[in-house]
N, CA, C and O atoms as a GROMACS GRO file, in nm:
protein
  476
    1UNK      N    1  -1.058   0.225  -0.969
    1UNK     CA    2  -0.937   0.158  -1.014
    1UNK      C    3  -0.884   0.069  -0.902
    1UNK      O    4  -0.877   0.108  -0.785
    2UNK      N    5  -0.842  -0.067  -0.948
    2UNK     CA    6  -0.809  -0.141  -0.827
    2UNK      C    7  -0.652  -0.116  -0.861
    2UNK      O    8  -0.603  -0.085  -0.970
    3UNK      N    9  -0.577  -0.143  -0.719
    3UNK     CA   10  -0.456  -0.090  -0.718
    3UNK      C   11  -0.386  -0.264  -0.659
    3UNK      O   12  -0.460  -0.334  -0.589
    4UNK      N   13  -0.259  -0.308  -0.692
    4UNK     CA   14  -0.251  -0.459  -0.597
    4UNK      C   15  -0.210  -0.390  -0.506
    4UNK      O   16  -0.210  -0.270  -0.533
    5UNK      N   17  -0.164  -0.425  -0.376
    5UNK     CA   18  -0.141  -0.390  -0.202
    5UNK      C   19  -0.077  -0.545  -0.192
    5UNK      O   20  -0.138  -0.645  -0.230
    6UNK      N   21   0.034  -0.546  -0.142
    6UNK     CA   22   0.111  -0.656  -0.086
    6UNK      C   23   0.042  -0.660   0.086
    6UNK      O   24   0.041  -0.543   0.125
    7UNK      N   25  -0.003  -0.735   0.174
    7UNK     CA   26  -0.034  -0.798   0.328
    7UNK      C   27  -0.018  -0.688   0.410
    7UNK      O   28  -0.092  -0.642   0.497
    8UNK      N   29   0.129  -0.642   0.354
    8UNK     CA   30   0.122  -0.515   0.486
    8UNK      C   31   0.069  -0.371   0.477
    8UNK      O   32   0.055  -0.305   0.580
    9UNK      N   33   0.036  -0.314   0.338
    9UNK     CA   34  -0.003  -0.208   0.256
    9UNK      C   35  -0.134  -0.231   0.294
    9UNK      O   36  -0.178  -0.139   0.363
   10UNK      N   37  -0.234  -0.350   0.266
   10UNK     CA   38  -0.365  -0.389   0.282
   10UNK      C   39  -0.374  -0.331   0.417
   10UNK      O   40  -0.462  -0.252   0.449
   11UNK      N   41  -0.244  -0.389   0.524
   11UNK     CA   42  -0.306  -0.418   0.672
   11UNK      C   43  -0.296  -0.246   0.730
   11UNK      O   44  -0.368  -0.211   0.823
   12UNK      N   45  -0.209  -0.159   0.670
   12UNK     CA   46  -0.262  -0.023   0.674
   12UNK      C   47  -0.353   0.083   0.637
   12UNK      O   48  -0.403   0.176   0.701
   13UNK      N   49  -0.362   0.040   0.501
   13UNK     CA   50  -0.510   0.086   0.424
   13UNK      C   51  -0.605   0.061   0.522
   13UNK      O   52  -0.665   0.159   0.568
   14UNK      N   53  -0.632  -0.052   0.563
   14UNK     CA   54  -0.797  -0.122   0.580
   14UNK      C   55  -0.807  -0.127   0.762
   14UNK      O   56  -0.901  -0.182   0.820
   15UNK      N   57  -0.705  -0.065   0.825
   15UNK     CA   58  -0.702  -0.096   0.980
   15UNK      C   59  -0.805   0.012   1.017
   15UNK      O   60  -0.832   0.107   0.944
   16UNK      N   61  -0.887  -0.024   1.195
   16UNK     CA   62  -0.985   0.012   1.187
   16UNK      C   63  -0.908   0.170   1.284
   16UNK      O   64  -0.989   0.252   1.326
   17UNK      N   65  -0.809   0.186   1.300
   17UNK     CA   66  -0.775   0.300   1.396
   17UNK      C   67  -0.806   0.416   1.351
   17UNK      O   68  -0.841   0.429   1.233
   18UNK      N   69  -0.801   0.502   1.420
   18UNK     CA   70  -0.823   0.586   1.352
   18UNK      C   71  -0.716   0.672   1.276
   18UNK      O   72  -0.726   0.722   1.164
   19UNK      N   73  -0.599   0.679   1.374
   19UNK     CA   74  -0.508   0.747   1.307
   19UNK      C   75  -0.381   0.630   1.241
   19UNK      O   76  -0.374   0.522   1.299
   20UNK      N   77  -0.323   0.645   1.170
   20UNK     CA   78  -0.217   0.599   1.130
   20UNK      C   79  -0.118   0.637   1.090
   20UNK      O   80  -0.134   0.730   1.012
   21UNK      N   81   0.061   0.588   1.118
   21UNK     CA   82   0.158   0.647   1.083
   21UNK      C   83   0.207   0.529   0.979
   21UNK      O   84   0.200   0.413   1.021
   22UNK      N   85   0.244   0.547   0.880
   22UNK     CA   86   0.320   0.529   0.780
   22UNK      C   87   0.490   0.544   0.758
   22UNK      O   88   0.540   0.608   0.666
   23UNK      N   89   0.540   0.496   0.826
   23UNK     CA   90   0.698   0.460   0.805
   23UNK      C   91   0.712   0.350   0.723
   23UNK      O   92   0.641   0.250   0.734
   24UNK      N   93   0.831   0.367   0.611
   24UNK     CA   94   0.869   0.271   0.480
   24UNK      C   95   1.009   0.368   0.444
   24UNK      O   96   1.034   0.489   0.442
   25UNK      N   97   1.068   0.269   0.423
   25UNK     CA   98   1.176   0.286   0.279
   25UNK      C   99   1.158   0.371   0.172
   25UNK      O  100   1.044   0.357   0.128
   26UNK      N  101   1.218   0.449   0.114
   26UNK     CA  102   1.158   0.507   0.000
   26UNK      C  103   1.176   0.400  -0.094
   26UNK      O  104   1.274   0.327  -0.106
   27UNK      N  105   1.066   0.401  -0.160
   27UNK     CA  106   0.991   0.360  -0.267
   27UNK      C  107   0.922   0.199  -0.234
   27UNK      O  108   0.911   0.121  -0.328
   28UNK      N  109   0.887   0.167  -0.130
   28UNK     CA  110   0.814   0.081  -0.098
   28UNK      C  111   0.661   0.103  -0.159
   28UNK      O  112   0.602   0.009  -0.212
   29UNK      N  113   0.609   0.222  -0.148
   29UNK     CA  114   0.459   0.211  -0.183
   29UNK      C  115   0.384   0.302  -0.071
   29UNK      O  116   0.262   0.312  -0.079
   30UNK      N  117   0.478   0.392   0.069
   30UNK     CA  118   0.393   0.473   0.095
   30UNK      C  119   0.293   0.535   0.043
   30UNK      O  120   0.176   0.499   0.050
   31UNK      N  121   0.336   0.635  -0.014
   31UNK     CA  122   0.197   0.728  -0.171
   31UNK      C  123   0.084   0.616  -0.178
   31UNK      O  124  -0.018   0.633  -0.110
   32UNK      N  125   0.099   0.494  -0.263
   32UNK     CA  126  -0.009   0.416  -0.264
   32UNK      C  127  -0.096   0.374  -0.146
   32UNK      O  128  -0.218   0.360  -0.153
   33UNK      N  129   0.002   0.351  -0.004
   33UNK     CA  130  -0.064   0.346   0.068
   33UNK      C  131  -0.173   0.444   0.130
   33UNK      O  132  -0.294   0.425   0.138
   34UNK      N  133  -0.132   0.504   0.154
   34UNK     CA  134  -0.183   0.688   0.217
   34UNK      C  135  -0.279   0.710   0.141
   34UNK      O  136  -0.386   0.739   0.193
   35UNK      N  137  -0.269   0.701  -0.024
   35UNK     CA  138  -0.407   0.798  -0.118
   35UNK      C  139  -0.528   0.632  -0.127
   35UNK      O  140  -0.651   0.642  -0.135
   36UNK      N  141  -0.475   0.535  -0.124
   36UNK     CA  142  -0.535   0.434  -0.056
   36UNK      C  143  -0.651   0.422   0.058
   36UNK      O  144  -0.762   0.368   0.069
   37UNK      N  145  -0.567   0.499   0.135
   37UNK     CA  146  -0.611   0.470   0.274
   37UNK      C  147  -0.710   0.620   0.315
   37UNK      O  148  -0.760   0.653   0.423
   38UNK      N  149  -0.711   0.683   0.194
   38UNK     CA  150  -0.757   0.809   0.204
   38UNK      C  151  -0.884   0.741   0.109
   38UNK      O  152  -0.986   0.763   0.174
   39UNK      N  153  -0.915   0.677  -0.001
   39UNK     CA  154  -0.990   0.674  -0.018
   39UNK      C  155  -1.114   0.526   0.030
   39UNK      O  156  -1.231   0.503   0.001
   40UNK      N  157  -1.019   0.459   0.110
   40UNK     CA  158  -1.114   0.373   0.209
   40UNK      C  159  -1.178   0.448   0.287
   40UNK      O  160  -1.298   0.421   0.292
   41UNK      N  161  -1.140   0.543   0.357
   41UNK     CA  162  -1.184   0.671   0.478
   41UNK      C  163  -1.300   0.716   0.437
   41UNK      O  164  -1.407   0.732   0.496
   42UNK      N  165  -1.248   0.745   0.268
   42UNK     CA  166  -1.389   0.862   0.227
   42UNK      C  167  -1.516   0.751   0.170
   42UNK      O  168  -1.629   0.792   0.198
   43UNK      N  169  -1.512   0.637   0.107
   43UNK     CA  170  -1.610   0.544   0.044
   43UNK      C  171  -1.639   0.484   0.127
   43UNK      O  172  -1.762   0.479   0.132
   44UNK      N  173  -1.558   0.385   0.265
   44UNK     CA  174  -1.640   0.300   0.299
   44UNK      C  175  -1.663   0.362   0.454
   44UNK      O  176  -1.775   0.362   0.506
   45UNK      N  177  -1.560   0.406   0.510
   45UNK     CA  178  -1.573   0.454   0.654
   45UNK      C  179  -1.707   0.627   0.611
   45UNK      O  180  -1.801   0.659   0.684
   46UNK      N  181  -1.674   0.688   0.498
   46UNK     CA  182  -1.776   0.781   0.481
   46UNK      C  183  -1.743   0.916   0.571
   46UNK      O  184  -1.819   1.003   0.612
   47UNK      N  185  -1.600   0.899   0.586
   47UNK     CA  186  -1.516   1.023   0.650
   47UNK      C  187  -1.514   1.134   0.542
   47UNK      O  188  -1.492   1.121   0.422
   48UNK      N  189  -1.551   1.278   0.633
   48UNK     CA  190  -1.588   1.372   0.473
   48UNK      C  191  -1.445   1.430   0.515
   48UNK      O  192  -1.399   1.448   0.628
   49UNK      N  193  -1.371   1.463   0.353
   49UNK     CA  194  -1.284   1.521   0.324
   49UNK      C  195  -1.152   1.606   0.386
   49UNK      O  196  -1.029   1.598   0.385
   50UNK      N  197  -1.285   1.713   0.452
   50UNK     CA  198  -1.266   1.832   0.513
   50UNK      C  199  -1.200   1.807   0.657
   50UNK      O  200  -1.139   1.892   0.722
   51UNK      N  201  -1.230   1.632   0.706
   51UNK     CA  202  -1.159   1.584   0.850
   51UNK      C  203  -1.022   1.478   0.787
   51UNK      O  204  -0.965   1.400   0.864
   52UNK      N  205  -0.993   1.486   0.683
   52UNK     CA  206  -0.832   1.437   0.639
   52UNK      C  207  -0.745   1.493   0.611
   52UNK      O  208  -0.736   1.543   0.499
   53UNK      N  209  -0.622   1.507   0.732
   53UNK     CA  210  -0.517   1.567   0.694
   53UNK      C  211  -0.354   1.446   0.695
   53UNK      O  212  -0.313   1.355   0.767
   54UNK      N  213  -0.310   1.512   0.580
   54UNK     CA  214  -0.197   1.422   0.532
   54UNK      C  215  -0.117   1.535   0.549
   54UNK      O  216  -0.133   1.648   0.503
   55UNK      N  217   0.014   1.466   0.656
   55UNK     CA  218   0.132   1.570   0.644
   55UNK      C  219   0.248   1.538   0.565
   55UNK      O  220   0.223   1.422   0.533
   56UNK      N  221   0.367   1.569   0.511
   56UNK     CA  222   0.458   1.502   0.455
   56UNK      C  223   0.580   1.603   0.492
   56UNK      O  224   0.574   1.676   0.590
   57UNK      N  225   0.651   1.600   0.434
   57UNK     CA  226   0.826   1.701   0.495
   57UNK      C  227   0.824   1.811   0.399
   57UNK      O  228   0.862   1.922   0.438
   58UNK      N  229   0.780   1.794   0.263
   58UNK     CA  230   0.812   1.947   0.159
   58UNK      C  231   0.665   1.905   0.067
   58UNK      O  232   0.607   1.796   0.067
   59UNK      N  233   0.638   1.999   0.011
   59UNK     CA  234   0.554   2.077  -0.073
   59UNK      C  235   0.558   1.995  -0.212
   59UNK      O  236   0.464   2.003  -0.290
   60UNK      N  237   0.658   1.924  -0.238
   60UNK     CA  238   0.671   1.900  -0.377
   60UNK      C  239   0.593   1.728  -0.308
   60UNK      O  240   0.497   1.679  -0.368
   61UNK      N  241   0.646   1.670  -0.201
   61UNK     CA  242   0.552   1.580  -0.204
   61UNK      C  243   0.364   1.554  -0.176
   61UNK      O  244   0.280   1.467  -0.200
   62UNK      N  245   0.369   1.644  -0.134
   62UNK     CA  246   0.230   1.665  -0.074
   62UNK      C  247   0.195   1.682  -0.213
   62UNK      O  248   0.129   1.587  -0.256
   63UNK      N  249   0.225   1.800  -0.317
   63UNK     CA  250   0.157   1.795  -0.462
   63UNK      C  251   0.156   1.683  -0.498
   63UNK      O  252   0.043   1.637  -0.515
   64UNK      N  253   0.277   1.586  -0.525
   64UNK     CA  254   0.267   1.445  -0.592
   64UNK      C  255   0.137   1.378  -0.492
   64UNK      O  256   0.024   1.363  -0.537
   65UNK      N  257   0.158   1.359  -0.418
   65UNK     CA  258   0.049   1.270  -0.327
   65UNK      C  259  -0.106   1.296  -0.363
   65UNK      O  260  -0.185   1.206  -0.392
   66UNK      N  261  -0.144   1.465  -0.355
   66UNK     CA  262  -0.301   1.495  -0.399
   66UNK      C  263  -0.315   1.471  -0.509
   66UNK      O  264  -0.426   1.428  -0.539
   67UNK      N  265  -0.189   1.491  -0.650
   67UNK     CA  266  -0.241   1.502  -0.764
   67UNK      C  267  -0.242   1.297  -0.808
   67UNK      O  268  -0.310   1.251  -0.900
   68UNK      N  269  -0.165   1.225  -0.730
   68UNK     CA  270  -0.222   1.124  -0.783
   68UNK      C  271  -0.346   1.072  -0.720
   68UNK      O  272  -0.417   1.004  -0.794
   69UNK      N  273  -0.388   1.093  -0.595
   69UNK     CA  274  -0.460   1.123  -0.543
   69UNK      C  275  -0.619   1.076  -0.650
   69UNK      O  276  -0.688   0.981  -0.687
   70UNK      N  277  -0.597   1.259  -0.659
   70UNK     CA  278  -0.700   1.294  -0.743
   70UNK      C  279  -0.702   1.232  -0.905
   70UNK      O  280  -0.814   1.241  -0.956
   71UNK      N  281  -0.579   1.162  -1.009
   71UNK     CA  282  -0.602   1.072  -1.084
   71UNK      C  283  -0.624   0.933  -1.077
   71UNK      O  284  -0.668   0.867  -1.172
   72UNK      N  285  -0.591   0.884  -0.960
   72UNK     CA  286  -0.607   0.732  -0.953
   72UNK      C  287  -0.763   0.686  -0.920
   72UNK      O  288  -0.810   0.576  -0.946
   73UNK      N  289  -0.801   0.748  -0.884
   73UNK     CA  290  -0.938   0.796  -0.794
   73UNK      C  291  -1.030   0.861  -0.847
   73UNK      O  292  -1.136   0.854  -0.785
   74UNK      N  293  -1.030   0.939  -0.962
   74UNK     CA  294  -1.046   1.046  -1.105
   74UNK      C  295  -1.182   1.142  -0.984
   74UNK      O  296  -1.305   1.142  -0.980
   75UNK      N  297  -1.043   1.232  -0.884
   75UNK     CA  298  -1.136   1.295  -0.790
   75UNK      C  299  -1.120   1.413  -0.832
   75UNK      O  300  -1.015   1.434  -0.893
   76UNK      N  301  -1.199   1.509  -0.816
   76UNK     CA  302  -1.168   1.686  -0.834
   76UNK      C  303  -1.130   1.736  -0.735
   76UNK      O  304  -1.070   1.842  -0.752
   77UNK      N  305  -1.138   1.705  -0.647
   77UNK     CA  306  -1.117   1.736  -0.538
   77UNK      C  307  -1.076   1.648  -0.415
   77UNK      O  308  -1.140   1.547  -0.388
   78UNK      N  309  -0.922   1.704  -0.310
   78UNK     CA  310  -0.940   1.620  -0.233
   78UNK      C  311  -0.858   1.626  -0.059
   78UNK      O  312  -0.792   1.729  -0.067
   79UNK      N  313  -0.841   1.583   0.045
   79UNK     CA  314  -0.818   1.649   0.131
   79UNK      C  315  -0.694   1.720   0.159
   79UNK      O  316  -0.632   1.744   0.056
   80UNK      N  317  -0.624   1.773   0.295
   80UNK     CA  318  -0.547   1.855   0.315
   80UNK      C  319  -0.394   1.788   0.248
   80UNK      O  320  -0.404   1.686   0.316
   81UNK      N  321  -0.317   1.775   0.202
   81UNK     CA  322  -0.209   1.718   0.148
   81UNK      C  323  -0.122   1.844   0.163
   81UNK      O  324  -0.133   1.942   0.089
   82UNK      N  325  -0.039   1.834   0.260
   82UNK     CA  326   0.062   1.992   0.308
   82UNK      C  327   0.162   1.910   0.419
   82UNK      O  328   0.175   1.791   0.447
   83UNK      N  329   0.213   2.011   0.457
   83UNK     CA  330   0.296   2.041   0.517
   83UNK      C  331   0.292   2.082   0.649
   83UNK      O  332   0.212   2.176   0.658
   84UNK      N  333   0.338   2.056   0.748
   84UNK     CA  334   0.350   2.126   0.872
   84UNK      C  335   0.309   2.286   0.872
   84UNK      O  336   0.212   2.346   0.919
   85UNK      N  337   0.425   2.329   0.798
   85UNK     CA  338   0.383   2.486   0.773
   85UNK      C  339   0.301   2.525   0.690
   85UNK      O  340   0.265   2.642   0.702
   86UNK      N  341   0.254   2.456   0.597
   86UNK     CA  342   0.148   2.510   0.512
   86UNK      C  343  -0.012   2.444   0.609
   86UNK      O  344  -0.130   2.467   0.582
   87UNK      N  345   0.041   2.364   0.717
   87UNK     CA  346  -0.099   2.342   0.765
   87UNK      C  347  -0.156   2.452   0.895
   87UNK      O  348  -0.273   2.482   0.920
   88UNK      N  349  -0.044   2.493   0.957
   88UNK     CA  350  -0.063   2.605   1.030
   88UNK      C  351  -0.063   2.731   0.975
   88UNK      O  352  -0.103   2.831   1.034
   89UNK      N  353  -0.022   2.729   0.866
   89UNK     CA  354  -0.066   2.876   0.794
   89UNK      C  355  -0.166   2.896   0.748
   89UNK      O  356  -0.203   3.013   0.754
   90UNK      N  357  -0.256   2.796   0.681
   90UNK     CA  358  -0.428   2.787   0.620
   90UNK      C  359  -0.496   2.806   0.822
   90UNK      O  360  -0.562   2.906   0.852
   91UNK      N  361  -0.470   2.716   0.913
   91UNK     CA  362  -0.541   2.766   1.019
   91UNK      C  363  -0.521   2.890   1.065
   91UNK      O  364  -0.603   2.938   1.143
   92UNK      N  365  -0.394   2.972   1.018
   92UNK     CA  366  -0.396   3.155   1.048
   92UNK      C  367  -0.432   3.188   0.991
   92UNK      O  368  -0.463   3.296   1.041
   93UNK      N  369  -0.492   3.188   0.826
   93UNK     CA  370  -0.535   3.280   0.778
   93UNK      C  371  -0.731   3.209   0.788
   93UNK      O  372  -0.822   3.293   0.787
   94UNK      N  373  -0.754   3.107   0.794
   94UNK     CA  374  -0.891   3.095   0.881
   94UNK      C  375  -0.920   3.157   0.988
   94UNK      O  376  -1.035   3.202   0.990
   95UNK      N  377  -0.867   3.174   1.065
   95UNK     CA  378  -0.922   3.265   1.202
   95UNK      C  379  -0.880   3.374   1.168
   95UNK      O  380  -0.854   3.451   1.261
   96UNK      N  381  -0.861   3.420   1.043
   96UNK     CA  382  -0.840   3.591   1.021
   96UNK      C  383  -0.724   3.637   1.067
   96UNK      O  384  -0.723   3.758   1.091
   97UNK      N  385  -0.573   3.544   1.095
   97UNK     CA  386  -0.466   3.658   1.059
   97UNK      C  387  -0.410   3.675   0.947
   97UNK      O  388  -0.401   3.591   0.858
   98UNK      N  389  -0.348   3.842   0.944
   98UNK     CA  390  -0.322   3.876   0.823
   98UNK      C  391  -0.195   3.891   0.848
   98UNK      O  392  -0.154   3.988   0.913
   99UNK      N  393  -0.077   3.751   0.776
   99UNK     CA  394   0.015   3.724   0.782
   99UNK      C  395   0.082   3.704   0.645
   99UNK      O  396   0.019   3.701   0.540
  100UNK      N  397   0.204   3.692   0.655
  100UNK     CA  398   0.273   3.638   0.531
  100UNK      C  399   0.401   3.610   0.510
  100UNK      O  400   0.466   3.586   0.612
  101UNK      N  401   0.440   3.608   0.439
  101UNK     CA  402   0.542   3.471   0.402
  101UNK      C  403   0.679   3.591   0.402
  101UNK      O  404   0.687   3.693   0.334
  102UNK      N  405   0.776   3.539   0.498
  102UNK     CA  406   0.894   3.682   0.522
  102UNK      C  407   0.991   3.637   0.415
  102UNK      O  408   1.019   3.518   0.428
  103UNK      N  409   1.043   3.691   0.326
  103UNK     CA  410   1.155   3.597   0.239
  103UNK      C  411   1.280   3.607   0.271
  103UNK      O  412   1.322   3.700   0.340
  104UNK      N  413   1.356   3.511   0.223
  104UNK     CA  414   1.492   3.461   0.345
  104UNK      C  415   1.570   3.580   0.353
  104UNK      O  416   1.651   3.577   0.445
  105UNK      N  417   1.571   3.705   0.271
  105UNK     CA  418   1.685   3.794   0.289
  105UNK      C  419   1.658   3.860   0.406
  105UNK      O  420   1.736   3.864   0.501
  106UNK      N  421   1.509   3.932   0.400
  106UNK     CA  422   1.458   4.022   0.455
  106UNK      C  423   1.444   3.902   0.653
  106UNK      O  424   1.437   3.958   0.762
  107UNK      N  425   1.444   3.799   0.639
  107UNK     CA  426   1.408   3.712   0.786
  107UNK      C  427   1.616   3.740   0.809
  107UNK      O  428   1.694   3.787   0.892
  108UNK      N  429   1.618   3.716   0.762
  108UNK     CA  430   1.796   3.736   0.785
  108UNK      C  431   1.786   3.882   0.840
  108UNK      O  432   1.782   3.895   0.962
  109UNK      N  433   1.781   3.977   0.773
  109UNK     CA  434   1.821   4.152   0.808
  109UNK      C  435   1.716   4.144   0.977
  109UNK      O  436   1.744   4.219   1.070
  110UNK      N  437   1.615   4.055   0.982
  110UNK     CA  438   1.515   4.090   1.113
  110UNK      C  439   1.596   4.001   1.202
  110UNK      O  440   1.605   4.057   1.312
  111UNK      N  441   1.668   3.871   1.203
  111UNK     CA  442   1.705   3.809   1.327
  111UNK      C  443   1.862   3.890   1.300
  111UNK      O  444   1.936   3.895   1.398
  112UNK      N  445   1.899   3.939   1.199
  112UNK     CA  446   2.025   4.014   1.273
  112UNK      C  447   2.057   4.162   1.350
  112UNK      O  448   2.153   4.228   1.392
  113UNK      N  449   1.894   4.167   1.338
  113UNK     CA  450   1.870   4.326   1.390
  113UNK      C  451   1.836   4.288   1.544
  113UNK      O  452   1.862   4.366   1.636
  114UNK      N  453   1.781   4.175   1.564
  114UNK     CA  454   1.726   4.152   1.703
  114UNK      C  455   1.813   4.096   1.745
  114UNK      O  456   1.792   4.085   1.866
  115UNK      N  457   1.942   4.033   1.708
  115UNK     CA  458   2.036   3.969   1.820
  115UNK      C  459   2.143   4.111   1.823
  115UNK      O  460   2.210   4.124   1.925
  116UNK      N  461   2.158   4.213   1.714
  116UNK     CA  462   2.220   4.346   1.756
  116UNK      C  463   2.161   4.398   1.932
  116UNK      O  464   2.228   4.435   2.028
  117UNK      N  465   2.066   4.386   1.922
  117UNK     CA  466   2.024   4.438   2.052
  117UNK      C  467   2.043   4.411   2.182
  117UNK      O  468   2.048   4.474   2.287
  118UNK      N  469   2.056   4.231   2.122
  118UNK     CA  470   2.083   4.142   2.276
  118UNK      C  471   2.224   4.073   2.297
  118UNK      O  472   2.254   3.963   2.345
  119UNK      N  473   2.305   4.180   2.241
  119UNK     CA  474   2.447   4.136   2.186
  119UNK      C  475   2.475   4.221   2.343
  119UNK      O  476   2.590   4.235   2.386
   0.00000   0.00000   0.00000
């Protein structure tokens, strides 16, 4: 699917660096750029999957980002699209720790038990 790209969208998609940051306005066309620039990486540069990671601020964007991703592109599959914390948590539970997710009441009752002590 060809997508249009206005000069400066092109000049991030298609740059030869390796890494790139993406600052815009909301609703300029980041998303397009990024799943763009994700699939120049994988077709013409021939970067496999498994070495693309996309970070974003929450969870609900990272879903929007893979799942258009994966329709614009009609991919089954496709790279890391997370979060800060969801990207260091897939590398703890790869090297085998057995961790998990504290929920806000119970992280509350633990930092008010540990500043009781150092009160």
């Amino acid at each position: 699917m060809k997508i249009s790209l206005d000069k400066y969208q092109e000049e991030a998609v298609y740059i030869k660096d390796k890494n790139v940051l993406v600052v815009a306005a909301p609703g300029s066309g980041k998303t397009t750029v990024i799943i763009n620039r994700v699939n120049y990486l994988v077709n013409q540069l021939r970067v496999k999957l498994g070495n693309i990671i996309i970070i974003t601020f929450t969870r609900a964007a990272a879903d929007n980002m893979r799942n258009r991703y994966k329709s614009v592109f009609n991919r089954e599959i496709a790279p890391f699209f997370g979060t800060f914390h969801g990207l260091f948590y897939k590398i703890l539970l790869r090297e085998g720790f057995n961790i998990s997710i504290v929920e806000g009441g119970v992280s509350h009752r633990i930092i008010k038990s540990v500043l009781s002590k150092y009160s």
